[in-house]
N, C-alpha and C positions, 0 to 999 in steps of 0.2 A: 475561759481564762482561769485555769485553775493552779491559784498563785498559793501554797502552802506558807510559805515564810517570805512576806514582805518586808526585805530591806527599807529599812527609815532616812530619811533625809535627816542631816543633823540640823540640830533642833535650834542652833543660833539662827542659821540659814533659814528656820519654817519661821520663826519670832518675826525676821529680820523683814521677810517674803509678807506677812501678814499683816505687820504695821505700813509697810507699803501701800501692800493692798486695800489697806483700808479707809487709804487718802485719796484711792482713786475714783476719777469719775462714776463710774460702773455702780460702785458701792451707794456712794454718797446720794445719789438719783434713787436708791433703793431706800433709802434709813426715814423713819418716821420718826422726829424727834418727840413728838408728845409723846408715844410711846416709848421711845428708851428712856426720856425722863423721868415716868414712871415706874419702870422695870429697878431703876440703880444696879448698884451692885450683886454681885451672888451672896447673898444669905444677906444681904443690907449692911454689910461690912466695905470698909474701905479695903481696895488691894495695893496700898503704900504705892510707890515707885512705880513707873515702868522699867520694864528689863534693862538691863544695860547688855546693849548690842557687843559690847566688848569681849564681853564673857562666854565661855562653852558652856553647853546645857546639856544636861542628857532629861530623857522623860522621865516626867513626874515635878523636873526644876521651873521654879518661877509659877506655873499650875499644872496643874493634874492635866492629863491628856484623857478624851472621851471615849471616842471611840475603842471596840476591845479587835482583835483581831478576824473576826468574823466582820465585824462593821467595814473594818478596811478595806476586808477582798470583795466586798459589796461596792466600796466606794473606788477603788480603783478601776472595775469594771466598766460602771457607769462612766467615770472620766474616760475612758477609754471608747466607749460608744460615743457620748457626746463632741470630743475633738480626736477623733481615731487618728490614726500615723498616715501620712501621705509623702507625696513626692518633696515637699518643702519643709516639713517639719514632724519630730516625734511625735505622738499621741499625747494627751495631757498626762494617761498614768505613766506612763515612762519619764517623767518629769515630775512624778512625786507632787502630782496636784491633789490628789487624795490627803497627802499630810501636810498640805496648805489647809486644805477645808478643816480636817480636824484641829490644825491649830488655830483657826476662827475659830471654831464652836466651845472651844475650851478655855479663850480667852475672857474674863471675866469684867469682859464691858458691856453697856447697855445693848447693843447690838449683833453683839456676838450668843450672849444671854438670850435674845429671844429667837436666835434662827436653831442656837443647839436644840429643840428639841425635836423643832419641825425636822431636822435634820435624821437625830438619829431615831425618831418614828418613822421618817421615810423608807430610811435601810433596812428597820427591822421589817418592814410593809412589801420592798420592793425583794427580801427575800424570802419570805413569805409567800408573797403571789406568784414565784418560782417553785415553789415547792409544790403550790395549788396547781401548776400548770404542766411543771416538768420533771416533781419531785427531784427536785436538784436547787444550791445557790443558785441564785445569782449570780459570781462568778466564776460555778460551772457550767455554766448553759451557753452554749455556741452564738457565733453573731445574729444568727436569723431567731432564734428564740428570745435572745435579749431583745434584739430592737421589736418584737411585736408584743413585751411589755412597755418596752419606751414609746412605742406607738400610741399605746392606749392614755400614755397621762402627759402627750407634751405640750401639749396645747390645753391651756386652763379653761378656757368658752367652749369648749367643741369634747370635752373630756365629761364620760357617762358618771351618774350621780357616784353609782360606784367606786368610781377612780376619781373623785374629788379631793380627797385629802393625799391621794401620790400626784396627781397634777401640781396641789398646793407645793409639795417638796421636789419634783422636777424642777419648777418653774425655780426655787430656788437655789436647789444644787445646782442649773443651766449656769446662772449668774457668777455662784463661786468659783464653778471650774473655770466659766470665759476670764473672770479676773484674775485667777490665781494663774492662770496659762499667759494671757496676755500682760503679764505685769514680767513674764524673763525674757529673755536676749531672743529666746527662739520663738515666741509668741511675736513680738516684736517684730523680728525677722520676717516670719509669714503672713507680715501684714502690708510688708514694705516700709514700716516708721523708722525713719531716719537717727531723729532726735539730735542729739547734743555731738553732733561729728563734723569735723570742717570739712567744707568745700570744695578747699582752696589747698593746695602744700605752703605749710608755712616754715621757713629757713633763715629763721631771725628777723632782727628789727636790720633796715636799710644800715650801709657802712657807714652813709652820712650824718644817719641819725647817734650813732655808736661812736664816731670820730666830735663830733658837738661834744656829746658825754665823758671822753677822756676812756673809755672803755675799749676794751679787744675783746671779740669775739671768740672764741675759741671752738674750732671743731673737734670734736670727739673721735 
């Protein structure tokens, strides 16, 4: 996947995407509260307000984004091995899960605070043991050489002392992409979740009920 210039997702839509995902199951099952309560803030400072979702953002607005463009094409990659394109839905990097996860890691809450670092030590880790391997990124190295480093750290108990600390950052990049993927329409879609859609066609309220009220209905 050799991706020179990665188009960004606008940055309301990554805010928008990550306070989401931040309420969701997946996440919450993950977060250790003693520990973000001790973490607080970045630099022990309050960050005022949250975003207001109303507004356009470009990077760098509301906070800093972490990741530099080498870490993306790493991160895209990965998302790309981990939920790859099939007959039902896009791959996660084609869906701009990559700049989901960096807008978690950049985000200046207890939780987001403690996965940025695991996070971006993993990239620089998992491009690294690419270079050691195939003198190439990460997101140069073709599908069978990526997955036999994803091979080596997916599993945290079964993973050599070696690859102890990329197992610790698989096991948590697995999590962001599965949320950040499963939290849109087409994550959704490829699971079968219905959600908030009727059933039933609905064609107003009865004429009877409409005629009581002194109301006319009007068709469009």
């Amino acid at each position: 996947m050799n991706t020179p210039d990665l188009p960004r997702v606008d940055r309301r839509t990554a805010i928008k995407w990550m306070l989401t995902a931040a309420a969701s199951a997946t996440l919450l099952a993950r977060s250790n509260p003693a520990a973000a309560a001790a973490l607080g803030p970045v630099g022990g400072k309050s960050i005022g307000a949250d975003p207001n979702l109303l507004k356009a953002y470009k990077p760098g607005d509301v906070w800093p984004l972490t990741m530099t463009e080498a870490q993306r094409r790493a991160a895209a990659a990965l998302c790309a091995v981990i939920i790859p394109e099939d007959s039902s839905s896009p791959s996660a990097a084609a869906l701009h899960v990559h700049d989901f996860i960096d807008e978690w890691i950049s985000a200046p809450y207890p939780q987001q605070t403690a996965d940025r670092p695991v996070i971006i030590d993993g990239l620089t880790w998992i491009d690294a043991e690419a270079h050691r391997r195939f003198t190439r990124d990460f997101a140069q190295l073709g599908h069978a050489e990526q997955t036999a480093i994803c091979d080596d750290i997916c599993f945290v108990p079964k993973a050599a002392l070696e690859f102890a600390a990329g197992a610790k950052f698989f096991a948590l990049f697995r999590d962001l992409t599965a949320s950040g993927f499963y939290t849109l329409p087409e994550g959704r879609k490829d699971i079968g979740f219905i959600g908030n859609m009727p059933l039933i066609s609905f064609d107003g309220p009865p004429p009877a009920v409409l005629e009581k009220l002194g109301v006319t209905q009007t068709v469009q």
